[in-house]
C-alpha positions in Angstrom: 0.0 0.0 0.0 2.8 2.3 0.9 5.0 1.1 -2.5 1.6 2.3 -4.8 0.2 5.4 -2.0 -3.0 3.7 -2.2 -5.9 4.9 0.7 -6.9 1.3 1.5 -6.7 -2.2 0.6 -7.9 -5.8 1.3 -7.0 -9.2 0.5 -8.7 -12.4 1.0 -7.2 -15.7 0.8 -10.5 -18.9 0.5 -10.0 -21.9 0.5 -11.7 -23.4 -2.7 -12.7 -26.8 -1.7 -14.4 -25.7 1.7 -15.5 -22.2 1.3 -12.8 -21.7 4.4 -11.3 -18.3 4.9 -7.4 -18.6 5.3 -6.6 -15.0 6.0 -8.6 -11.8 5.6 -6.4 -8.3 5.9 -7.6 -4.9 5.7 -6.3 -1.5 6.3 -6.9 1.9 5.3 -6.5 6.0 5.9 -7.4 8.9 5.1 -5.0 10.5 3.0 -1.4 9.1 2.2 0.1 11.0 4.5 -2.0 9.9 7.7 -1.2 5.9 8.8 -2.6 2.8 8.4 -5.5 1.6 10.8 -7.4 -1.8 10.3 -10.3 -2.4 9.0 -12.9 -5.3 8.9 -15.6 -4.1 6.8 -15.9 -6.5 3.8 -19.0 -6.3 2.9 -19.4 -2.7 1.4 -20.3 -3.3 -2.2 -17.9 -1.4 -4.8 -18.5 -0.7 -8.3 -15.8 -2.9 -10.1 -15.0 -4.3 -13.5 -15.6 -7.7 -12.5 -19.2 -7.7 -13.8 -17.4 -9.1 -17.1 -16.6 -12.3 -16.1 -20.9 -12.6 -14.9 -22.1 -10.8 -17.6 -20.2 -13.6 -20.4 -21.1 -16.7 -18.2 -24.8 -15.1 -18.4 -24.7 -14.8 -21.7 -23.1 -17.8 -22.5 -25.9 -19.1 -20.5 -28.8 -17.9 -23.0 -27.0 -20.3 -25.6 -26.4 -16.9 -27.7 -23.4 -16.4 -27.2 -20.1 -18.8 -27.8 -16.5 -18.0 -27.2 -15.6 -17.8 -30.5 -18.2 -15.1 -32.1 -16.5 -12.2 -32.7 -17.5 -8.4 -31.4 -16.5 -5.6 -33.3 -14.9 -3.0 -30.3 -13.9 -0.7 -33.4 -11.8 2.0 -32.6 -11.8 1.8 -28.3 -14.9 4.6 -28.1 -19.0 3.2 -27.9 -22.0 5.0 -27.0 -24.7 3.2 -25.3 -28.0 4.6 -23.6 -25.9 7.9 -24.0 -23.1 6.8 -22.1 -19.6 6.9 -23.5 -18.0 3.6 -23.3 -14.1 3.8 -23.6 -11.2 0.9 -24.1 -8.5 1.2 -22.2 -6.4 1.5 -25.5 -8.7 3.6 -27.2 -6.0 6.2 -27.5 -3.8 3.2 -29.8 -7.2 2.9 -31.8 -8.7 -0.2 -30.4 -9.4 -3.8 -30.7 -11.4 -3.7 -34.0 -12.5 -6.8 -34.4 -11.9 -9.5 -31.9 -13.6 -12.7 -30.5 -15.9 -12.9 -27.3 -13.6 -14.8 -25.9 -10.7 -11.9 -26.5 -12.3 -9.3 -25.1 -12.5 -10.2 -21.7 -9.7 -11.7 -21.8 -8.5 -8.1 -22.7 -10.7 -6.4 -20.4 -13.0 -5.2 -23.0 -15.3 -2.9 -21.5 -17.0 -2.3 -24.7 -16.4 -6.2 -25.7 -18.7 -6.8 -22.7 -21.2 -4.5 -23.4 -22.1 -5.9 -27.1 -22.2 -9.5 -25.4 -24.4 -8.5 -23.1 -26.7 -6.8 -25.6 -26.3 -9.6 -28.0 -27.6 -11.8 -25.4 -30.3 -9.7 -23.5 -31.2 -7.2 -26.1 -32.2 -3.9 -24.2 -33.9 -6.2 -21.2 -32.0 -4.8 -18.1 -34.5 -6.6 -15.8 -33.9 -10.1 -18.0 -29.7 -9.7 -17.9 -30.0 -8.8 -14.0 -32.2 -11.6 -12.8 -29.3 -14.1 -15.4 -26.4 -12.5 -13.1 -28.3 -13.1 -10.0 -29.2 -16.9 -10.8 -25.6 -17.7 -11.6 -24.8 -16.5 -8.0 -23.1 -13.2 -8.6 -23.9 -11.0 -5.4 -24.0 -14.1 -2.9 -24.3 -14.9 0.0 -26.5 -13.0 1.9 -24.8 -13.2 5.2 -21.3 -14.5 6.6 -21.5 -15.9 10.2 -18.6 -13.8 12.1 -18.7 -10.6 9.8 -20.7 -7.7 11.6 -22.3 -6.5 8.8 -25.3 -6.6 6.0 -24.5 -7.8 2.3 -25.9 -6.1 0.1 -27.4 -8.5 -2.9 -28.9 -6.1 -5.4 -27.1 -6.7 -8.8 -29.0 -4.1 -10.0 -26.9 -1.8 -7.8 -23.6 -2.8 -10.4 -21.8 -3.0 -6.8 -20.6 -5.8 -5.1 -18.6 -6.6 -2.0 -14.8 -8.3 -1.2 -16.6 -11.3 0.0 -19.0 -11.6 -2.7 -16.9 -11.5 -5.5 -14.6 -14.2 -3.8 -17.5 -16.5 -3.5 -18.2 -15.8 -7.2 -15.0 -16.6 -8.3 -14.5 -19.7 -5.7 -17.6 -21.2 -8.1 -15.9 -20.9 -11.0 -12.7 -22.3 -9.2 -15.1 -25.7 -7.8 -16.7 -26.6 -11.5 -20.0 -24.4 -10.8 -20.2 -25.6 -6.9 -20.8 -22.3 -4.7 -20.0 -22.7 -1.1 -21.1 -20.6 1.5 -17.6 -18.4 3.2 -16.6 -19.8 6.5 -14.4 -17.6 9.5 -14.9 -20.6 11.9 -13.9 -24.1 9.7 -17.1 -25.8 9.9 -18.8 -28.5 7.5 -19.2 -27.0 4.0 -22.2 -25.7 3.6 -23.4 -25.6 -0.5 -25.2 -22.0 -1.7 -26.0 -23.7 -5.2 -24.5 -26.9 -6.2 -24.1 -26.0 -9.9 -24.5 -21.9 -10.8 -24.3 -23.1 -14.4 -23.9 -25.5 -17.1 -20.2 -27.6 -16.6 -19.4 -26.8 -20.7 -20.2 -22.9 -19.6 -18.1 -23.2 -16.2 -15.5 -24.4 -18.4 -15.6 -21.6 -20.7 -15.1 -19.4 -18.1 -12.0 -21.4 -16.7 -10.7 -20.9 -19.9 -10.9 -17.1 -20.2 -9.6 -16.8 -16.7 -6.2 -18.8 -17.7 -5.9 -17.2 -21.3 -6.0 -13.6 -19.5 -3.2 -14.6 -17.4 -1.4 -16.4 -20.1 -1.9 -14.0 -23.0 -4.1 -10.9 -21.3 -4.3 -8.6 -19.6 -3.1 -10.5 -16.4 0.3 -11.9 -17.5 1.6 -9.8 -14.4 0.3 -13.0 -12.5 2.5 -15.4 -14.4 4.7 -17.1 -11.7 6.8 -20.0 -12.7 5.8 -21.6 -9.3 2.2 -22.5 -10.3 -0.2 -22.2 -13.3 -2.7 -19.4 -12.1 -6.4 -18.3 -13.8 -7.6 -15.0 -12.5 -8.7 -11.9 -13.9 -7.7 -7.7 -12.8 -10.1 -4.6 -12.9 -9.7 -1.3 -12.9 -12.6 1.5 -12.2 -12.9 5.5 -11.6 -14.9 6.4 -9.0 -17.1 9.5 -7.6 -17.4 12.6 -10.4 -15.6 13.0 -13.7 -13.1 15.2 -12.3 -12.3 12.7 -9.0 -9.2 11.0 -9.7 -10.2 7.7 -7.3 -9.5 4.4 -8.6 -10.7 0.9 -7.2 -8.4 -1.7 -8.5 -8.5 -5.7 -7.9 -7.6 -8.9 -8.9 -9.5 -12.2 -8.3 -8.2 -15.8 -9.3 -7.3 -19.1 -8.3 -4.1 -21.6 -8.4 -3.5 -23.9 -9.1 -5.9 -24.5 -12.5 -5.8 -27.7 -12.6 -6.9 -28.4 -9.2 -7.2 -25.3 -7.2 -6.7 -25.2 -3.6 -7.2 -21.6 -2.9 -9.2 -18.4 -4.5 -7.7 -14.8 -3.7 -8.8 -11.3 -4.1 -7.0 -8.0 -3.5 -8.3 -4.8 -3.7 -7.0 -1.2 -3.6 -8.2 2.2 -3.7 -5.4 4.6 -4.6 -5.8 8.6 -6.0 -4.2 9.1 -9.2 -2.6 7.5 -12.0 -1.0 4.6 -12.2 -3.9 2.4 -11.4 -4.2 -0.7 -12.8 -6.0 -4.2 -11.7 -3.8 -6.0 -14.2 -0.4 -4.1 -12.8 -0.7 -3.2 -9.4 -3.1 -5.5 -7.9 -1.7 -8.6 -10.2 2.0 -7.9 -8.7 0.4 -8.1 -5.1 -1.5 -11.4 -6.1 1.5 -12.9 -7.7 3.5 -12.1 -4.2 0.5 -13.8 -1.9 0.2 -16.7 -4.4 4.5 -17.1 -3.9 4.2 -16.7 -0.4 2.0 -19.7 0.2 3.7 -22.4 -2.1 6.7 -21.5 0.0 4.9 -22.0 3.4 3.0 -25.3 2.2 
């Protein structure tokens, strides 16, 4: 936090089989100047660019949508309900033309938003209710954690704790499992959020973005990882406050654990894919060693 003067930060490490909560950090200020003091709120919903990875296994869902149909991103600028939509390399001119797959692999946010109208049209209340029947802003509750989840998707917010568990399900095959503090018996949220074949779609995207994405920052010669970063301005046009994260799992193949950090910094550089990725790659390092 101190290396990239961010305001506050979390990080979450699950374990995937059980739902079991390893470690759970937070701290945070309020300036870079004042210091650090801890925090345990995980459960206030941010606005993040996560919502790709639920919006594509909705859509995928529909049966409209496959991995390799191709979006046209043109040149990194879209409107849509008279919002201006931009790339992150809209100022190199764009994807162009790319795959479904590709562009959330490239953190697409204009790739995301033609998927999402290819599959739902102009039905906000249709692609809403598809996000919340995969599981994306669950669980309700946490035993242990003093404070009320917020579950409306329709917010386009979700919490630390929420987006682990999402991610957690992709990590099991489709089995969400409800967060423990306190190792207890696993308790199952929805045995199967989607189809296997969809799940495994998903998996896919998650390891190509590390591999050839956005998220090669991840890449560690220790362990095959699958994740995916975000990056987001918040408050007015002219506030330069960024929320940036990274959520994934290790190892692919068989993952034992599901992580998630989160930071919100002031100013450029801020970058999901950079900042957050390096942090994940360290946490990921740190605990082959200590097996």
């Amino acid at each position: 936090m101190i290396e990239h003067q961010a305001t506050s930060g979390k990080a979450i490490i699950m374990e995937t089989a059980t739902g079991y909560i390893k470690a759970m950090v937070g701290l945070e200020r309020k300036d870079t100047l004042s210091p650090f003091q801890p925090t345990t709120d995980f459960c206030t919903p941010y606005p993040m660019e996560q919502r790709q990875i639920a919006t594509l296994l909705a859509a995928l869902e529909t049966g409209k949508i496959s991995l390799s149909d191709t979006v046209d991103v043109g040149e990194g600028i879209y409107i849509s309900d008279s919002d201006t939509i931009k790339d992150h390399n809209w100022h190199r001119g764009g994807y162009g033309k790319i795959t479904v797959e590709w562009a959330i692999a490239a953190s697409s946010r204009i790739g995301e938003v033609l998927i999402r109208e290819r599959a739902f049209d102009d039905n906000k209340s249709e692609y809403e209710a598809a996000i919340g029947q995969i599981g994306y802003g669950k669980p309700d509750s946490v035993k242990g954690l003093d404070c009320i989840l917020n579950t409306d998707v329709a917010a386009s917010k979700i919490s630390p704790i929420q987006l682990i568990t999402f991610y957690n399900a992709i990590a099991n095959h489709g089995r969400m499992v409800q967060p423990q503090l306190y190792k207890d018996s696993v308790a199952i949220i929805n045995p199967q959020i989607a189809s296997k074949a969809n799940i495994d779609s998903i998996r896919q995207v998650l390891e190509r973005t590390v591999a050839e994405g956005l998220g090669k920052r991840v890449n560690t010669n220790k362990a095959k990882v699958a994740g995916k970063g975000g990056t987001i301005q918040i408050g007015n046009p002219n506030d330069s406050t960024y929320i940036i994260d990274f959520c994934g799992y290790f190892p692919t193949d068989n993952p034992r654990y599901t992580i998630l950090v989160v930071l919100e910094k002031q100013e450029l550089p801020a970058s999901g894919h950079i900042q957050a990725a390096g942090l994940f790659r360290k946490i990921v390092e740190q605990l082959i060693q200590n097996k």
